[in-house]
DSSP file (Angstrom, degrees, kcal/mol; ACC not computed):
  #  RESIDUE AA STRUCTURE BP1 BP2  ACC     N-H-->O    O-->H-N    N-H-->O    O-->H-N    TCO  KAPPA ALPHA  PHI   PSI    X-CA   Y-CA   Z-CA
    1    1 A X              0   0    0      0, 0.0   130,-0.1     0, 0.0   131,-0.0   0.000 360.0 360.0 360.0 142.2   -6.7   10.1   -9.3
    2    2 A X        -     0   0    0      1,-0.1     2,-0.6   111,-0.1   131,-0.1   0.086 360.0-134.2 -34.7 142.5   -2.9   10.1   -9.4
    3    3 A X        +     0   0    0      1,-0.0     3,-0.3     3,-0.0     2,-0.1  -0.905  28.4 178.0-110.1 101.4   -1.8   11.9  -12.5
    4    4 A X        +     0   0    0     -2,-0.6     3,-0.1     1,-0.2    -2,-0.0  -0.452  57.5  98.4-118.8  36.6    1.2    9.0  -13.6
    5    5 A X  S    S+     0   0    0     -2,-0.1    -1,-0.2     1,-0.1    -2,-0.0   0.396  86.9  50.0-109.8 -23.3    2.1   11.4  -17.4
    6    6 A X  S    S+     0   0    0     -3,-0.3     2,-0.2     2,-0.0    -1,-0.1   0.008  83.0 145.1-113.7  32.3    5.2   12.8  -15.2
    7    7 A X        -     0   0    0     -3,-0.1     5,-0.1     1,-0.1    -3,-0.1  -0.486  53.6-106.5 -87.5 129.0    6.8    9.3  -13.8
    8    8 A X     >  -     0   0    0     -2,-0.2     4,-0.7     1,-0.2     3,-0.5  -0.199  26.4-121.9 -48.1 152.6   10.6    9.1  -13.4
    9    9 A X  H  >>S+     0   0    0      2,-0.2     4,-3.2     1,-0.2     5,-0.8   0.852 106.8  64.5 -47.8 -51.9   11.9    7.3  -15.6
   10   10 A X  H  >5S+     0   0    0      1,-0.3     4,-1.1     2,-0.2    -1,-0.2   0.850 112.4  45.2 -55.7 -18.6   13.7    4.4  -13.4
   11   11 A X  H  >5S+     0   0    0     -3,-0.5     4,-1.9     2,-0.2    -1,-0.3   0.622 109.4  55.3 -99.0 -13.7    9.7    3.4  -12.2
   12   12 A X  H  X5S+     0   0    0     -4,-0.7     4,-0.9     3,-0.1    -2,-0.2   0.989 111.2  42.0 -77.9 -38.5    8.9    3.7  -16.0
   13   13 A X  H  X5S+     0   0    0     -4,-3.2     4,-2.6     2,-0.2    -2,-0.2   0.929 119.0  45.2 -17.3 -69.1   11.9    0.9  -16.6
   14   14 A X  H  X<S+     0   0    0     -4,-1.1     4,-0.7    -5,-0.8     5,-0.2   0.951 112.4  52.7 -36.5 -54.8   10.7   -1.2  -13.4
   15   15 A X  H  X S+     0   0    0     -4,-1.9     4,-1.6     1,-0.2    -1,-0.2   0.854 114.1  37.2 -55.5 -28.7    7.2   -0.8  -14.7
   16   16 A X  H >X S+     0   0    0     -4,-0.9     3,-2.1     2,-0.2     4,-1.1   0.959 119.2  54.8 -66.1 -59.1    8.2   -2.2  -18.4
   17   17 A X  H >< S+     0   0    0     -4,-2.6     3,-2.6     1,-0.3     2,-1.2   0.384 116.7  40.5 -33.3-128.5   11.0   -5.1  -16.1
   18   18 A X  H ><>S+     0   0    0     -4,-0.7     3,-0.7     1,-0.4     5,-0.5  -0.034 111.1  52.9 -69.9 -32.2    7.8   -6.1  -14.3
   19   19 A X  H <<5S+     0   0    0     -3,-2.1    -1,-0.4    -4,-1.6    -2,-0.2   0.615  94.7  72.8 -84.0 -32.4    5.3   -6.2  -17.1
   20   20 A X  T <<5S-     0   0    0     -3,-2.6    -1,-0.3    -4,-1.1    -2,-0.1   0.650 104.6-112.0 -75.2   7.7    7.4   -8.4  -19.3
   21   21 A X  T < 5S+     0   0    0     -3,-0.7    -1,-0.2     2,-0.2    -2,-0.1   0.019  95.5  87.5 103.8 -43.9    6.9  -11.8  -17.4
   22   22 A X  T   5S+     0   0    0     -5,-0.1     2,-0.4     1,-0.1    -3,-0.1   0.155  73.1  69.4-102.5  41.6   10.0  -12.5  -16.1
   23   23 A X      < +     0   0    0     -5,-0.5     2,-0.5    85,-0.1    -2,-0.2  -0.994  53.7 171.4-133.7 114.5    9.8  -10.7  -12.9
   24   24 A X    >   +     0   0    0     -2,-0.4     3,-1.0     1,-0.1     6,-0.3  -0.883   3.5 178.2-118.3 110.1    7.4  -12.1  -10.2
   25   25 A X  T 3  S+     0   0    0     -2,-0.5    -1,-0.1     1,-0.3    84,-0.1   0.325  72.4  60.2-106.4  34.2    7.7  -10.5   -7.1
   26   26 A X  T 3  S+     0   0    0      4,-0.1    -1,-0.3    50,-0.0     2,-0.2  -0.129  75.9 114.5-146.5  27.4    5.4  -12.0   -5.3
   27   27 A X  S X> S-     0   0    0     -3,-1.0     3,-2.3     1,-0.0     4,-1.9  -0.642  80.7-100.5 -78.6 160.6    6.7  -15.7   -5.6
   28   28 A X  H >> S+     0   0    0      1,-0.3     4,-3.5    -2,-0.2     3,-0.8   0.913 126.0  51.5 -57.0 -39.8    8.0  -17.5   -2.4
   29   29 A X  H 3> S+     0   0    0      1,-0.3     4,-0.9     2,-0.2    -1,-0.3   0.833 105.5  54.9 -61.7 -32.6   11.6  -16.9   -3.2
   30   30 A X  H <4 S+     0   0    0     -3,-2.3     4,-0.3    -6,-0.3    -1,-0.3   0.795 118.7  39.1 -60.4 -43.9   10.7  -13.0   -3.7
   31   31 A X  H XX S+     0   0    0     -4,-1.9     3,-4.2    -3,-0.8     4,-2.1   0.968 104.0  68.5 -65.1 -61.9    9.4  -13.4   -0.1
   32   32 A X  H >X S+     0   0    0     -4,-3.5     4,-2.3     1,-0.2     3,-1.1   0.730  99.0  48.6 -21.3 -75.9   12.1  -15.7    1.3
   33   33 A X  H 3X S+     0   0    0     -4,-0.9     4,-0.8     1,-0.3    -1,-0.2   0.617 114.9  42.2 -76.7 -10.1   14.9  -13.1    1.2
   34   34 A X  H <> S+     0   0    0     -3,-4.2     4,-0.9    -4,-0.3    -1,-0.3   0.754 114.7  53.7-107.6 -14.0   12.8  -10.0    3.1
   35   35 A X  H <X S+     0   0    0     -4,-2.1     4,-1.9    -3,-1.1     5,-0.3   0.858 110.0  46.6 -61.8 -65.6   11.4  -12.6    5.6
   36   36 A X  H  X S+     0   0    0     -4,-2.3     4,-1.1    -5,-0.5     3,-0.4   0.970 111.9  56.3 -50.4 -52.1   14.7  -13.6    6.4
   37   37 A X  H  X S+     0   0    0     -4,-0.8     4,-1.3    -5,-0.4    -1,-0.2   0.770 107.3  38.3 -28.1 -53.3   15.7  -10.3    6.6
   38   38 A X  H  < S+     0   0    0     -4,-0.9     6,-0.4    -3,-0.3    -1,-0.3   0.337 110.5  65.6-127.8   0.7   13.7   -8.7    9.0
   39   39 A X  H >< S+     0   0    0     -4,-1.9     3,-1.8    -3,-0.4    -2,-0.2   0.843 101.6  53.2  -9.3-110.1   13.9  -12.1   11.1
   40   40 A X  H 3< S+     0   0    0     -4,-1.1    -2,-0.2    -5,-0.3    -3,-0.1   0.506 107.9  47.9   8.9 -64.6   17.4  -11.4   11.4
   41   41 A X  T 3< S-     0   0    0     -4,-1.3    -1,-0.3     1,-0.2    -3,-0.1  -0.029 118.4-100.8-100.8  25.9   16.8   -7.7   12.8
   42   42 A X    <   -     0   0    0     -3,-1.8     2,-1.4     1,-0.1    -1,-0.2  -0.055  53.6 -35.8 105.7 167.0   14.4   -8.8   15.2
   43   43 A X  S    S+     0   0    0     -3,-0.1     2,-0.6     2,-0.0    -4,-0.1  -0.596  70.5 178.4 -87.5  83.7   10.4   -9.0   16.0
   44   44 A X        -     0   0    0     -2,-1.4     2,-0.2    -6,-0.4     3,-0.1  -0.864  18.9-131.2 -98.5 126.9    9.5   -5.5   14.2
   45   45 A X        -     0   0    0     -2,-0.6    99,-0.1     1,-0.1   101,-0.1  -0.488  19.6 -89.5-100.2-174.6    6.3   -4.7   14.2
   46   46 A X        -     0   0    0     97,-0.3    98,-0.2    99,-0.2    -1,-0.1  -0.019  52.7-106.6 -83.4 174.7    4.1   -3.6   11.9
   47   47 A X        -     0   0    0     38,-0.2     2,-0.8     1,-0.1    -1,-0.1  -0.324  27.3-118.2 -91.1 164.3    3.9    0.6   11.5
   48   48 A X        -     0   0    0     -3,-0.1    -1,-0.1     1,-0.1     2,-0.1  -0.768  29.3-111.2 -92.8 131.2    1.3    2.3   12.6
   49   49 A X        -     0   0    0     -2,-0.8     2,-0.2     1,-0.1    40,-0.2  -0.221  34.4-131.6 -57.0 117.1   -0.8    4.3    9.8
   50   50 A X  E     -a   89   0A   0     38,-3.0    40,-2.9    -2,-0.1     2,-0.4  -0.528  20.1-162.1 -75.5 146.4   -0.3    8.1   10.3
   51   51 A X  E     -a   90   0A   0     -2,-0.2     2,-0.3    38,-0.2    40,-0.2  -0.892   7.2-174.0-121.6 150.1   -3.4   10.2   10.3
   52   52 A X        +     0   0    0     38,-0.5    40,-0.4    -2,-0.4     2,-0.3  -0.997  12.2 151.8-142.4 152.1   -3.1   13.7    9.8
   53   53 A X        -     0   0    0     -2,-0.3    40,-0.1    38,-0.2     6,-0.1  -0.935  40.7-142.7-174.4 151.9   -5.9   16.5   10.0
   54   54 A X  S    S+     0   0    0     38,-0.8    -1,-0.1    -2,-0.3    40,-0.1   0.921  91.2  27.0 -89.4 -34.8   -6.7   20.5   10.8
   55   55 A X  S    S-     0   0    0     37,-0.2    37,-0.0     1,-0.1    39,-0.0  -0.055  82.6-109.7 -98.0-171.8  -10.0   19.6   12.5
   56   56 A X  S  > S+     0   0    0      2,-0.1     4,-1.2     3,-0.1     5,-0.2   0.672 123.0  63.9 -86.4 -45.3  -11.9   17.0   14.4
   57   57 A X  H  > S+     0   0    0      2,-0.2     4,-5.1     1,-0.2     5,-0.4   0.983 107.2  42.8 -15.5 -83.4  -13.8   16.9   11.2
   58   58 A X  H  > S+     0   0    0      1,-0.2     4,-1.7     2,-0.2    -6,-0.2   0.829 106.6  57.3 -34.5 -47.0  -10.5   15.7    9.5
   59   59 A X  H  > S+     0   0    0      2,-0.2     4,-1.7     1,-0.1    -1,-0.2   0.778 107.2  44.2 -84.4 -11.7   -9.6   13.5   11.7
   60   60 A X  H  X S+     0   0    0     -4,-1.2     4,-3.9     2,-0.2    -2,-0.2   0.851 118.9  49.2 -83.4 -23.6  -12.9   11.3   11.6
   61   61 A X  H  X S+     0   0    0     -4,-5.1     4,-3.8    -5,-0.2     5,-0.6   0.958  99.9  59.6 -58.5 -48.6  -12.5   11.6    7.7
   62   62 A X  H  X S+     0   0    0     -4,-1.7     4,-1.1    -5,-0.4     3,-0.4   0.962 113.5  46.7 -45.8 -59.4   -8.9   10.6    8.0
   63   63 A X  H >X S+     0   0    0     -4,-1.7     3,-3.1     1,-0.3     4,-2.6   0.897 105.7  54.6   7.9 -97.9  -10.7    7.3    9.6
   64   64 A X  H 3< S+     0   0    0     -4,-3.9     4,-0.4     1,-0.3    -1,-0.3   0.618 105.4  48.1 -21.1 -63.5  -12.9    7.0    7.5
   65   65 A X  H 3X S+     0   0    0     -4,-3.8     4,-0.9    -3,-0.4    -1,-0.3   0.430 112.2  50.5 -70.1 -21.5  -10.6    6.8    4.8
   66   66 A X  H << S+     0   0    0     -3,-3.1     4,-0.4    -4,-1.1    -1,-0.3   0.694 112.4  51.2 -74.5 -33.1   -8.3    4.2    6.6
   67   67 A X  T  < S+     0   0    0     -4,-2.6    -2,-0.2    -5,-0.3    -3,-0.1   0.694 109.9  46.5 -85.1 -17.8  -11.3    2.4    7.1
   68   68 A X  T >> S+     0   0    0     -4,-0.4     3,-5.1    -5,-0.2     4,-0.7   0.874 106.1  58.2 -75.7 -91.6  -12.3    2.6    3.4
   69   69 A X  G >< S+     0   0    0     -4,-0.9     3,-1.6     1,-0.3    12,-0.6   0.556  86.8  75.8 -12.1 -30.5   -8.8    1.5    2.1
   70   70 A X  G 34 S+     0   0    0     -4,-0.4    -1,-0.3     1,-0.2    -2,-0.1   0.697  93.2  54.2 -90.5 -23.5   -9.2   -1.6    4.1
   71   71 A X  G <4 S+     0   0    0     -3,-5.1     2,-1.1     9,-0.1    -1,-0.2   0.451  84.6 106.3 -95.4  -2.3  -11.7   -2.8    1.1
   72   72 A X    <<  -     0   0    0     -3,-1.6     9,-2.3    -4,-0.7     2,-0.6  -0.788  65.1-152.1 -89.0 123.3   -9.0   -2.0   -1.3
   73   73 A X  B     -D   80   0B   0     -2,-1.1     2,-0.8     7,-0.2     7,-0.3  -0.678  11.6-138.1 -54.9  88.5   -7.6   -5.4   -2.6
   74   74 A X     >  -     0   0    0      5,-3.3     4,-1.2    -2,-0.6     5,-0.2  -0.532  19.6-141.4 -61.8 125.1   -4.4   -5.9   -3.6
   75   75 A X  T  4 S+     0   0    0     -2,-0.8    -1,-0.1     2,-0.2    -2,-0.0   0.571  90.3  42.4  -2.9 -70.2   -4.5   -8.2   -6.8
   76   76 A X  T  4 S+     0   0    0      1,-0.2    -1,-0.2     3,-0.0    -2,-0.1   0.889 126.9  26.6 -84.3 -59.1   -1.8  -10.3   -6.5
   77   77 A X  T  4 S-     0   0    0      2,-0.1    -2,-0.2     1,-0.0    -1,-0.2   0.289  92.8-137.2 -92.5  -3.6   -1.9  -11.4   -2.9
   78   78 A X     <  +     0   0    0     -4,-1.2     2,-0.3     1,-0.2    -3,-0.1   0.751  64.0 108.7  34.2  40.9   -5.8  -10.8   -2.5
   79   79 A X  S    S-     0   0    0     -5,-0.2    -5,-3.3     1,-0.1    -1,-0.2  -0.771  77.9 -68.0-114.9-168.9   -5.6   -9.0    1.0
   80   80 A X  B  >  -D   73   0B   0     -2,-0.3     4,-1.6    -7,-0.3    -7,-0.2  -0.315  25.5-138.1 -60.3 144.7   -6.0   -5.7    1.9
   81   81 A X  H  >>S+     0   0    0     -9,-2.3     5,-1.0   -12,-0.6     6,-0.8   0.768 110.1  45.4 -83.3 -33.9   -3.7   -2.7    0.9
   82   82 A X  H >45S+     0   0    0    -10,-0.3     3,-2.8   -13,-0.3    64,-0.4   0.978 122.6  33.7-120.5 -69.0   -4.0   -1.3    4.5
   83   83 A X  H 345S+     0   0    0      1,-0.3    63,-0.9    62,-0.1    67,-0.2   0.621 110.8  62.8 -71.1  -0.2   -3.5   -4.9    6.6
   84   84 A X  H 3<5S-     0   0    0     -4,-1.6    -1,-0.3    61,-0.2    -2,-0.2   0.738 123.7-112.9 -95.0 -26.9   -0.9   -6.0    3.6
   85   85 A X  T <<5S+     0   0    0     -3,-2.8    -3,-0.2    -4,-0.6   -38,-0.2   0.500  83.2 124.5 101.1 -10.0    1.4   -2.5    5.1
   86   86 A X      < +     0   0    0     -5,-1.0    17,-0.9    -6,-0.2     2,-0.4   0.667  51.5  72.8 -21.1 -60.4    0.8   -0.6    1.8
   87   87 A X  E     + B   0 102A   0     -6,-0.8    15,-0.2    15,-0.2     3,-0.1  -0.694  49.7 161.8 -85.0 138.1   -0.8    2.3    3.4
   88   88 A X  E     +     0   0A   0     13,-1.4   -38,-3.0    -2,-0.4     2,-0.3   0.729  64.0  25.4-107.1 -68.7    1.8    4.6    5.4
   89   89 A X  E     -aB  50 101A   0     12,-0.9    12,-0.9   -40,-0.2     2,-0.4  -0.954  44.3-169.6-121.4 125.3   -0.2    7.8    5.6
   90   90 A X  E     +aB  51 100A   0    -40,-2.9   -38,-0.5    -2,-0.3     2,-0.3  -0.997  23.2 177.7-119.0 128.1   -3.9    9.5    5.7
   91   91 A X  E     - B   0  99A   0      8,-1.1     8,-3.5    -2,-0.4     2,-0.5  -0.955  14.1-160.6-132.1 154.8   -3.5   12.9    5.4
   92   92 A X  E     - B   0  98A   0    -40,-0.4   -38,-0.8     6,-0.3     6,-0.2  -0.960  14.6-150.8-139.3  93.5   -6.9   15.3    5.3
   93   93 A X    >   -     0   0    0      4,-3.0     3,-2.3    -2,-0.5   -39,-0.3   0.087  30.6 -95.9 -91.6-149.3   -6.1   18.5    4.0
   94   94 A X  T 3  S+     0   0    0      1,-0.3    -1,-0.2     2,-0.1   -36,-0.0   0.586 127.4  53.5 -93.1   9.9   -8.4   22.2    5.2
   95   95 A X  T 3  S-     0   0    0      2,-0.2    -1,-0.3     0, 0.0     3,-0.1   0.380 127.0-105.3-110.1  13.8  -10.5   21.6    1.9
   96   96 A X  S <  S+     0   0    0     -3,-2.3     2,-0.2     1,-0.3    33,-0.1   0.369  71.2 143.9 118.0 -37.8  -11.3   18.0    2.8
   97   97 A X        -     0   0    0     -5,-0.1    -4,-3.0     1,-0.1     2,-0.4  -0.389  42.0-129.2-102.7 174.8   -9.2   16.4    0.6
   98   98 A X  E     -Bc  92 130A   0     31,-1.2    33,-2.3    -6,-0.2     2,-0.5  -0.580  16.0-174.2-115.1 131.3   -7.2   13.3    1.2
   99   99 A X  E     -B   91   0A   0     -8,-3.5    -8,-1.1    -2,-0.4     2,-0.6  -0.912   8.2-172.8-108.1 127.9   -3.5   12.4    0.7
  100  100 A X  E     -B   90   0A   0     -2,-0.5    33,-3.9   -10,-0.2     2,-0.7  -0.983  12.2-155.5-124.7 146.0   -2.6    8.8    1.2
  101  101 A X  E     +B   89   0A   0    -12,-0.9   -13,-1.4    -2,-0.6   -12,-0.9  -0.855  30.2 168.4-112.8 107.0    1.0    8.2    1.1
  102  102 A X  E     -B   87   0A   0     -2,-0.7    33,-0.9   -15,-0.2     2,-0.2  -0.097  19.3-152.2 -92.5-161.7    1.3    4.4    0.1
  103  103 A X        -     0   0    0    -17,-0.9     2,-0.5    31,-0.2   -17,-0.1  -0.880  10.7-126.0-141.7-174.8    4.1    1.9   -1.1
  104  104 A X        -     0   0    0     31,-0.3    36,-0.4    -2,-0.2     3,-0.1  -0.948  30.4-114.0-127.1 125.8    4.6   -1.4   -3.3
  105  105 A X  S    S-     0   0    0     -2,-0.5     2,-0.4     1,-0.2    35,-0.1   0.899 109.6  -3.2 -21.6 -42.5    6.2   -4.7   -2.3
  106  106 A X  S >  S-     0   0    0      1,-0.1     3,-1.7    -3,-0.1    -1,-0.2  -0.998  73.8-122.2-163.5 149.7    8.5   -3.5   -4.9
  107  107 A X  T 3  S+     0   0    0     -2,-0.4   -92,-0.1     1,-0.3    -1,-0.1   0.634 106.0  68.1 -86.9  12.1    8.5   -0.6   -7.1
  108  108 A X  T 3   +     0   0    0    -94,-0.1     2,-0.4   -93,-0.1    -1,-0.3   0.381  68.6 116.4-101.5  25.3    8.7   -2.5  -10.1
  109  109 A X    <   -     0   0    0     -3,-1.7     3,-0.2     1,-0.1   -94,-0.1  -0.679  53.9-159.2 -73.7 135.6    5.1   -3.6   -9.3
  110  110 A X        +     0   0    0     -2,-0.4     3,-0.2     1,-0.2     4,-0.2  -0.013  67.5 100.0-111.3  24.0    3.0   -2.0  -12.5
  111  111 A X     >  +     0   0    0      1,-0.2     4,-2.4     2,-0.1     5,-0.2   0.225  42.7 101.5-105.6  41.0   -0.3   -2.4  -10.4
  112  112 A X  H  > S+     0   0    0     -3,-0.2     4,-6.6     1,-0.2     5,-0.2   0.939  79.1  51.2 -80.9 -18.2   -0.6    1.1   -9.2
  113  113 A X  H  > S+     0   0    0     -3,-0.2     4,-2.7     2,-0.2    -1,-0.2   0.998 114.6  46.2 -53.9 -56.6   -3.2    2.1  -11.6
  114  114 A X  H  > S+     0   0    0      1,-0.2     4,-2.5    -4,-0.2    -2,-0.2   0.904 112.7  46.9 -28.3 -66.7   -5.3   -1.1  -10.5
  115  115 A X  H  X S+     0   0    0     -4,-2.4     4,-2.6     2,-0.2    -1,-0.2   0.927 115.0  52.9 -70.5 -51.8   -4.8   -0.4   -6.9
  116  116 A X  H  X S+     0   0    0     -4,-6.6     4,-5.4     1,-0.2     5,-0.3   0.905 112.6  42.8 -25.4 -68.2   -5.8    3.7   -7.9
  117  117 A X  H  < S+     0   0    0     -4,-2.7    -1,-0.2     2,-0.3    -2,-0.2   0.831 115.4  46.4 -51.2 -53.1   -8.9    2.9   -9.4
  118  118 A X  H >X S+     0   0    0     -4,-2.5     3,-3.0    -5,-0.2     4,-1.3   0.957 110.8  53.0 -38.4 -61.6   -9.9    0.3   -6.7
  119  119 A X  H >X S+     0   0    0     -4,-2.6     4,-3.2     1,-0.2     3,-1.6   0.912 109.3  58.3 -57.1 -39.3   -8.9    2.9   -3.9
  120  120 A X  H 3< S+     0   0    0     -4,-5.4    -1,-0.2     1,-0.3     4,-0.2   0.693 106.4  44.7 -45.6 -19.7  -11.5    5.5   -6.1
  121  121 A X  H <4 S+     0   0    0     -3,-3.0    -1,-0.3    -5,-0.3     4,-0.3   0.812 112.3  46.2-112.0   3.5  -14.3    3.6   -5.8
  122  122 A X  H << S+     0   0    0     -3,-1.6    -2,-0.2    -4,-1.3    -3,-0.2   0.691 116.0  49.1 -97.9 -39.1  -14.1    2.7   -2.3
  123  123 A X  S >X S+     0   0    0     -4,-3.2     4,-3.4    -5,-0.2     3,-0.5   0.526  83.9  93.1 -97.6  23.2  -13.3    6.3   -1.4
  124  124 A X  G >4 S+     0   0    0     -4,-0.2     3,-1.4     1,-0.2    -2,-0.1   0.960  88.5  48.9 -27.5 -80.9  -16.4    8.1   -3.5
  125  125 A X  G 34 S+     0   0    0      1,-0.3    -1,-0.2    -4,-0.3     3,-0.1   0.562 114.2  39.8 -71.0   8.5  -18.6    8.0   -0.6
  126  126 A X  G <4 S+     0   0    0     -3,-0.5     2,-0.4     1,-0.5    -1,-0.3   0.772 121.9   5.9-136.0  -6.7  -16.6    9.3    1.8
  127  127 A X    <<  -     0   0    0     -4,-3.4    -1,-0.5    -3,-1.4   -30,-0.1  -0.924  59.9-129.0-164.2 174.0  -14.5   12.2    0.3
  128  128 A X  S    S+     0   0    0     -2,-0.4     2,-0.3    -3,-0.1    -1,-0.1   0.541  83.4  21.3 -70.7 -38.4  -14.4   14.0   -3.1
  129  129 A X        -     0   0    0    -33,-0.1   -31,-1.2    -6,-0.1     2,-0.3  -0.956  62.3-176.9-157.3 154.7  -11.0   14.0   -4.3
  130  130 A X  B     -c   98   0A   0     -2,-0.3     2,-0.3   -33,-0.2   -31,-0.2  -0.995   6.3-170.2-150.3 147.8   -8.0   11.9   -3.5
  131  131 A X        -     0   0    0    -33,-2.3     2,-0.3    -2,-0.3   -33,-0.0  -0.718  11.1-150.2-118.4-174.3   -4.3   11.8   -4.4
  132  132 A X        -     0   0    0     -2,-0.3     2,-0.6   -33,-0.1   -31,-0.2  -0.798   2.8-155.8-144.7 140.0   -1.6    9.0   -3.7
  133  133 A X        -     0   0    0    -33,-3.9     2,-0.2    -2,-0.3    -2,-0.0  -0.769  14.8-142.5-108.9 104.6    1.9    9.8   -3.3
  134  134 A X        -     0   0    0     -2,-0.6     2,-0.4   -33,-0.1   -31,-0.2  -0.412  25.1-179.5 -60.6 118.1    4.1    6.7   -4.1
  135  135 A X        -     0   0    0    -33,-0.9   -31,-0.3    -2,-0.2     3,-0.0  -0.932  28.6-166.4-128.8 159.5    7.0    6.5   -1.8
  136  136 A X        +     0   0    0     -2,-0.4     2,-0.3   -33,-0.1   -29,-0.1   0.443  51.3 119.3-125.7   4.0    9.6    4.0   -1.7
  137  137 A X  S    S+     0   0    0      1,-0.2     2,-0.1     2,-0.1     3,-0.1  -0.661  79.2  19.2-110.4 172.4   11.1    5.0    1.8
  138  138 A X  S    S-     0   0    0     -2,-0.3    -1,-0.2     1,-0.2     2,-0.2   0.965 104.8-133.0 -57.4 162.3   11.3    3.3    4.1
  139  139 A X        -     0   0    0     -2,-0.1     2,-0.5   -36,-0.1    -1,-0.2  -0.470  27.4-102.0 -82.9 149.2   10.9    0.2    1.5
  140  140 A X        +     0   0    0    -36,-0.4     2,-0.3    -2,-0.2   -54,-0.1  -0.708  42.8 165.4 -74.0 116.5    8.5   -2.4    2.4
  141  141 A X    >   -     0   0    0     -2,-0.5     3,-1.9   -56,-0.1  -106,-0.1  -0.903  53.8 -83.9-138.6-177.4    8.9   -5.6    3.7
  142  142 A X  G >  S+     0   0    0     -2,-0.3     3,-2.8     1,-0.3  -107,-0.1   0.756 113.1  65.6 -38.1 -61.8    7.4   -8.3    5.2
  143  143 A X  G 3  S+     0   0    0      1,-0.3     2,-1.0  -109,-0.3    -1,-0.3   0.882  87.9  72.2 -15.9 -61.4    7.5   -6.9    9.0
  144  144 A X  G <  S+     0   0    0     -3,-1.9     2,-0.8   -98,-0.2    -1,-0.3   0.259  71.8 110.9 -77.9  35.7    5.2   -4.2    8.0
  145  145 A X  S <  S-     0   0    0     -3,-2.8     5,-0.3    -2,-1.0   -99,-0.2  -0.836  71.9-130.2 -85.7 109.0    2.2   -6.9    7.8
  146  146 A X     >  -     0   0    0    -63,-0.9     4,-1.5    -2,-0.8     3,-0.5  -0.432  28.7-105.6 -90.5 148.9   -0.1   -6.1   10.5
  147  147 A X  H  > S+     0   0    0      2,-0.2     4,-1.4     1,-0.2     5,-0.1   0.680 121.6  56.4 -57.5 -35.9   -0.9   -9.7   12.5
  148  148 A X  H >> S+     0   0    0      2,-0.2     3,-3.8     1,-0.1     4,-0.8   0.929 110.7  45.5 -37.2 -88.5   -5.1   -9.5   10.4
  149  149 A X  H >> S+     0   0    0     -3,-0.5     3,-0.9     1,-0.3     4,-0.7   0.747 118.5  39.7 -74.0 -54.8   -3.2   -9.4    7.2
  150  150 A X  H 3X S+     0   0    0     -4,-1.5     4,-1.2    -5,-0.3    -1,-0.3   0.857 109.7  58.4 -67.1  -7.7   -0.6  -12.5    8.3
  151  151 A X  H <X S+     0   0    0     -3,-3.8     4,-1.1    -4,-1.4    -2,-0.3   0.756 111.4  40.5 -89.5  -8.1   -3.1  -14.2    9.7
  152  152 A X  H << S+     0   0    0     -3,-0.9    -1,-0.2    -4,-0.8    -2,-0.2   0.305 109.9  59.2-116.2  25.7   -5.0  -14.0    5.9
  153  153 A X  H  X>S+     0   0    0     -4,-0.7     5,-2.4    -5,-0.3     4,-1.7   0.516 101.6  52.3 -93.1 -35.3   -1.9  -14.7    4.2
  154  154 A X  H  <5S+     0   0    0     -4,-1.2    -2,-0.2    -5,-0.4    -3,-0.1   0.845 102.4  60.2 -72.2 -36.8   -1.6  -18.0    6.1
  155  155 A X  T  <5S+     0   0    0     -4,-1.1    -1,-0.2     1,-0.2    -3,-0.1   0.792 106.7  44.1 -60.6 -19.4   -4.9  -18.9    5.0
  156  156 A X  T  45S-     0   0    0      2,-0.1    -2,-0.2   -79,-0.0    -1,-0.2   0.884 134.3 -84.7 -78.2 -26.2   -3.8  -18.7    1.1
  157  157 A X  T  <5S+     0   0    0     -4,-1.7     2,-0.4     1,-0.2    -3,-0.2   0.599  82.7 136.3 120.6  -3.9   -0.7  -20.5    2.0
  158  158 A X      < -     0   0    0     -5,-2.4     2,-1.8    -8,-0.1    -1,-0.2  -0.751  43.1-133.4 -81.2 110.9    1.9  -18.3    3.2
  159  159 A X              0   0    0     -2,-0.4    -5,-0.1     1,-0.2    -9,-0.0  -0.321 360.0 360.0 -94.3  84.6    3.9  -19.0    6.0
  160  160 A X              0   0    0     -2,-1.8    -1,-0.2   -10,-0.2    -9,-0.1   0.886 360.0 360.0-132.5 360.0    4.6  -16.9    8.5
């Protein structure tokens, strides 16, 4: 699990901003303006999750561990972390263990503990130890929804 005792300050801020109520960032107007966006600049699709590994070993783990992730839930929007555009990176290092480099809709979202703890219990069985490294480049937006993920956003009620 993440060790979160050392957190910059501006994400401890966000985290308080997000936590009081009046920040939802996952109402339609919070969507509207990166949907519009990334309209604008064209049909981008969505990135492909990097795998990294020293072996062949590694790389079926790295899988694995993409393949795991897929059962982590985001909360709020109640798809997957991996088809929602969350996950960035699987990286498998020579003892085995796993680096995922994710992102947030927004960094003042305060669910990364949630999301930790979910990703822990989905990757138990398949490796030993895990980190995630919260990045906030490139920032996330809509684009990076892979066509699964819009197509079960459109089922909640989401248009795109």
């Amino acid at each position: 699990m993440a060790d979160n005792n050392f957190e910059p300050e501006a994400v401890r801020k966000a985290r308080e901003y997000a936590s009081s109520g009046d920040f939802n960032p996952f109402s339609e107007q919070s969507f509207a303006p990166t949907l519009e966006a990334s309209q604008k600049a064209g049909a981008a699709q969505p990135r492909k999750v990097e795998l990294k590994a020293h072996d062949e070993v590694g790389e079926q783990t790295a899988q694995a561990v993409l393949d795991a992730m897929k059962d982590v839930i985001d909360p709020e929007l109640g798809i997957d972390v991996v088809n929602l555009g969350l996950v960035y990176g699987v990286e498998i290092d020579e003892k085995g263990r796993a680096i995922l480099t994710m992102t947030l809709t927004t960094p003042a979202c305060p669910l990364t503990d949630l999301i930790e703890d979910e990703a822990a219990s989905m990757l138990a069985p398949v490796v030993e130890y895990f980190r995630v490294d919260w990045v906030w480049t490139p920032a996330w937006d809509v684009s990076m929804i892979t066509e699964d993920g819009r197509t079960m956003l459109n089922a909640i009620g989401y248009d795109f």
